[in-house]
C-alpha positions as CSV (number, residue, x, y, z in Angstrom):
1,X,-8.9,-14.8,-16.0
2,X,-5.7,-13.2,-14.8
3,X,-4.1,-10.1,-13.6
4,X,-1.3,-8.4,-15.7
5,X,1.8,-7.9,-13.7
6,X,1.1,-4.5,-13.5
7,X,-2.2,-4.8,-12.0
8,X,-0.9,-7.5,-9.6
9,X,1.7,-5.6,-8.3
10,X,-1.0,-2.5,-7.3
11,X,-2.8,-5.4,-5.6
12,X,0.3,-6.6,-3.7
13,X,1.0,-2.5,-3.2
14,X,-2.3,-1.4,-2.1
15,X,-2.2,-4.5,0.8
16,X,1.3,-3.8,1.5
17,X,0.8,0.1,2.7
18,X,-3.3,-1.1,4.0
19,X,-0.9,-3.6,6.7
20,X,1.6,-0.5,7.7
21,X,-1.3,2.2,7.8
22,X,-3.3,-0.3,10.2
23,X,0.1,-1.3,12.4
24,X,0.7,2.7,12.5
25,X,-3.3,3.0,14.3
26,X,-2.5,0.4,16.6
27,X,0.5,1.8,17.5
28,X,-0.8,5.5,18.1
29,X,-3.8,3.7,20.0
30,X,-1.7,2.8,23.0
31,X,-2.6,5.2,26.3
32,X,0.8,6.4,26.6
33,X,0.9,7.7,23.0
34,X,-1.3,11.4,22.5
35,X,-0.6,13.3,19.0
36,X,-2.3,15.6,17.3
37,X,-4.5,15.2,14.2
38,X,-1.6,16.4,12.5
39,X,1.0,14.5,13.8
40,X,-0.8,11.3,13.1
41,X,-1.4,12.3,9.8
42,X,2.6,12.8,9.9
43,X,3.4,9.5,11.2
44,X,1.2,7.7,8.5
45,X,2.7,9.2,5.4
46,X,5.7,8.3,7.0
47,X,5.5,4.4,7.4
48,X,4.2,4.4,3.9
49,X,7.1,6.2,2.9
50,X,9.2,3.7,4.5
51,X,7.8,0.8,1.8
52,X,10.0,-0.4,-0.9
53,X,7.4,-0.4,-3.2
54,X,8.7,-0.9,-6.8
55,X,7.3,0.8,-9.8
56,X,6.0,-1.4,-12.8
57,X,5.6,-0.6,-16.4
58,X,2.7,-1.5,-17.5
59,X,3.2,-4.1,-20.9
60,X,-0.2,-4.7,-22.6
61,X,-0.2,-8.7,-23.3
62,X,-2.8,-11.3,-23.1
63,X,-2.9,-13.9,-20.5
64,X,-5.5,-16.0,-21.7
65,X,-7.0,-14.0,-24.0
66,X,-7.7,-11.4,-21.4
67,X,-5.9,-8.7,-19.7
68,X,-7.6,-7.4,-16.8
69,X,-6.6,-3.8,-15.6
């Protein structure tokens, strides 16, 4: 069983921004760093905005015999 590229790439996507969003808490954990709820919220979207993450169409094919989405 295989992904579709499509699906693969939403897996590689998904880990991609779960990485940043986890580097971005360990960052705003340090003691000399105090934001809001608010601006943390702020600084997340922002790494994840930062990604280069590349859209795919999606092309129904079989890999063998089964797609899986």
């Amino acid at each position: 069983m295989s992904f579709c590229d499509h699906c693969e790439g939403q897996r590689f996507d998904r880990a991609q921004v779960l990485r940043v969003l986890r580097a971005t808490r360990k960052r705003l954990r340090k003691p000399d760093i105090a934001c809001s709820a608010d601006q943390t919220l702020a600084f997340a979207i922002e790494a994840v905005r930062a990604l280069e993450i590349p859209h795919l169409e999606s092309v129904d094919e079989l890999v063998d015999g089964q797609v899986v989405h």
